[in-house]
N, C-alpha and C positions, 0 to 999 in steps of 0.2 A: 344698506349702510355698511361702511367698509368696517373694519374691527379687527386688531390682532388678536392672534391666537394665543388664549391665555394659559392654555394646554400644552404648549408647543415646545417648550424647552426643557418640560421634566417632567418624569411622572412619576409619584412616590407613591404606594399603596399603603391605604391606611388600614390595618384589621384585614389585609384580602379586601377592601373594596374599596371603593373611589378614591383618586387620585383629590388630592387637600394641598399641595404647594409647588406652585412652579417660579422660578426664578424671576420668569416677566410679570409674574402680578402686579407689581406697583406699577404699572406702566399700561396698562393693561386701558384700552379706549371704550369708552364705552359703548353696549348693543343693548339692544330692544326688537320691537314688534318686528318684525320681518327676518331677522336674523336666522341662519340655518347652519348645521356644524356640530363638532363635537362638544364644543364649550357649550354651545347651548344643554347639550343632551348633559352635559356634566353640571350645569347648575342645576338643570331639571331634576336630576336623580338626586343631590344632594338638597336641595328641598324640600320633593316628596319623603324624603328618609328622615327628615326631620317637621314634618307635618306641615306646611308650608304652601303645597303643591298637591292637587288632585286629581290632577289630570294626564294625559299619558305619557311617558317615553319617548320621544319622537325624533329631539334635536331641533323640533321648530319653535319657533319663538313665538307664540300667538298670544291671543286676548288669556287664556287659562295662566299661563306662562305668567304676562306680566299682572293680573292679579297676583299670582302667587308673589311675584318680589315686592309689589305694593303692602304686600302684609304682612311681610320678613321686616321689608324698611321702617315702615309705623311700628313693630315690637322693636327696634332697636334703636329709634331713635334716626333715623337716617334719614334726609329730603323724598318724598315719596313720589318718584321721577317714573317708577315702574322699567327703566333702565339699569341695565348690571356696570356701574361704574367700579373704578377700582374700588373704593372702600366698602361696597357693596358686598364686592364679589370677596375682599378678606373677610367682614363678618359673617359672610355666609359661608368659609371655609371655615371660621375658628368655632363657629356653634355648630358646623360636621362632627367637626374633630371630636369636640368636647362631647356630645353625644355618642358619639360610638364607643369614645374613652368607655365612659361611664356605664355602657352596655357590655362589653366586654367581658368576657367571664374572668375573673380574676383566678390567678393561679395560686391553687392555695399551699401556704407553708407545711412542707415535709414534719410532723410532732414528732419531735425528738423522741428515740427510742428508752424506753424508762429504762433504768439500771434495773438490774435482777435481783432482788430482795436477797440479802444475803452473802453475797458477790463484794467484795474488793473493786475500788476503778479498776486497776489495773486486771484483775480475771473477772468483769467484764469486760473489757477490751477487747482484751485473747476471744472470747465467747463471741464474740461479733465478728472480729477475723475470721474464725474457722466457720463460722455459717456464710459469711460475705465469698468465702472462697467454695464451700461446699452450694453456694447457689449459683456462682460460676461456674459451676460444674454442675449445675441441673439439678444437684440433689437438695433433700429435705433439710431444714436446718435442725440440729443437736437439740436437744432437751438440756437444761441444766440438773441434774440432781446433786441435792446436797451435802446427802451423805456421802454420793462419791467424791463430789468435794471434798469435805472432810478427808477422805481415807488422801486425796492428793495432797491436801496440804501438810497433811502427816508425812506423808514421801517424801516433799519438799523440806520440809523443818529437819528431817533425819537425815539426809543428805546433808544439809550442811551442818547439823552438830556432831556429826562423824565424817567428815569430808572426806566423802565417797562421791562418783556421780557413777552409776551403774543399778541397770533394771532388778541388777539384787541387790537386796535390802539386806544386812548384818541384822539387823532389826523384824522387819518383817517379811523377809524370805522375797519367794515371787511375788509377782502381780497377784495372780491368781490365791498365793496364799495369803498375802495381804485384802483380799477383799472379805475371803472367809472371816478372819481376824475381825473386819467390821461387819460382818453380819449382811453383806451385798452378794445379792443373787443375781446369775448374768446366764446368757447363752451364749455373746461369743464378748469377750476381753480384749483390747490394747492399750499400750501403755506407748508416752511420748515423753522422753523428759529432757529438757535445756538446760542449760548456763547464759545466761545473759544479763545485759545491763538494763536493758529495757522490754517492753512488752512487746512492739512492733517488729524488734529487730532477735526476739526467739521465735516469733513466729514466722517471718521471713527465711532462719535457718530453716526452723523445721519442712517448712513449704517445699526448698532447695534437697532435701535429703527424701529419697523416692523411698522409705520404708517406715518414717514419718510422716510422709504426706499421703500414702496409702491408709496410714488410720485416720488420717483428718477427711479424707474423702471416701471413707469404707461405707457402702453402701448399705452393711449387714448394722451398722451401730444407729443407734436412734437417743443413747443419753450419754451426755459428757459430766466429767467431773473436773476441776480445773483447780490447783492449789498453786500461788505463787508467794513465794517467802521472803522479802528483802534478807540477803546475807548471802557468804562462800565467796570464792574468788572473784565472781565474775556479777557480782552487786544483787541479781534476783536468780531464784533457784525455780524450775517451771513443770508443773507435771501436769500433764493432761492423761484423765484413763476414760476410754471408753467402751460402755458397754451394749450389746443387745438385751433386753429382758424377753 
């Protein structure tokens, strides 16, 4: 029996496996018992795949073959010719389709990363940046502590009720004398501190400055502290200190 090829003018892969729409479907003449070819072998495996079909792989179109469409067409309702007409051959690609849909592993949604108890949005943000950029670079992501917190946003808040921006403090001297002041034990200290409008756009500078971005990526640091202040010229005031224990 002659028969166009239903296969013939497209092949879309669905899931990695069998091809489910070609252009000529609707046109598509109908085959049966004698029939040989890839379309056979493409109903056959899309009916074994969806229970239908227990017989083997072949591409031929034998007595196994047309039992299997006789019992696809009785579950759907279709004239039970044992023949793959066009409307055959779409409901036997749309319950492929839907099948595999539904087997499919679904991709499951990324859970939003919880804020850090204690943390500001915005120095959480910062704290995601500098671990987003210290995992681009291979390294371990920052600790937050909170006390060092604290000693930064003390940095920040003193910056700008003396507006000063400078690693010494009128206030609380160095880094390092500032930590003693809160009672923070460290092995090795850095200290990072902005002017900016926003949270993205202080850490952007500091990324761009290589003596900056050496403590953001300092291999020897394992906890950050992170104060940010609305106030000073420039809208938020940003201190990042970090330490080894």
């Amino acid at each position: 029996m002659k028969y166009k090829s239903i296969m013939k003018k497209c092949s879309i892969a669905l899931l990695c496996s069998m091809l489910i729409f070609c252009s000529g479907i609707g046109h598509a003449e109908a085959f049966g018992v004698g029939a040989k070819g890839p379309d056979v072998y493409a109903v056959q495996s899309m009916l074994k795949s969806i229970g239908y079909f227990g017989g083997t792989i072949d591409g031929i179109y034998g007595p196994m073959t047309k039992q299997g469409v006789m019992y696809f067409q009785s579950k759907y309702g279709l004239p039970q010719t044992g023949a793959v007409d066009s409307k055959t051959l779409q409901s036997i690609l749309w319950a492929y389709a839907n099948v595999k849909i539904s087997k499919a592993p679904q991709q499951q949604p990324e859970e939003p990363k919880q804020p850090t108890e204690g943390l500001t949005e915005d120095e959480n943000l910062m704290l995601s940046l500098v671990n987003q950029a210290r995992a681009s670079a291979g390294l371990p992501a920052l600790s937050i502590d909170l006390q060092l917190t604290k000693a930064a946003r003390a940095k920040s808040q003193d910056m700008i009720n003396k507006n000063y921006f400078s690693h010494q403090s009128p206030t609380y001297g160095s880094v390092s004398q500032m930590l003693k002041t809160f009672g923070i034990s460290y092995r090795a200290v850095g200290e990072n501190i902005a002017c900016n409008s926003s949270t993205n756009g202080a850490h952007t500078a500091l990324m761009n400055s290589s003596g900056h971005r050496a403590n953001i990526l300092g291999s020897q640091y394992t906890y950050i502290g992170i104060g940010i202040v609305d106030g000073g010229k420039c809208g938020k005031m940003f201190t990042q200190l970090f330490i080894s224990k």
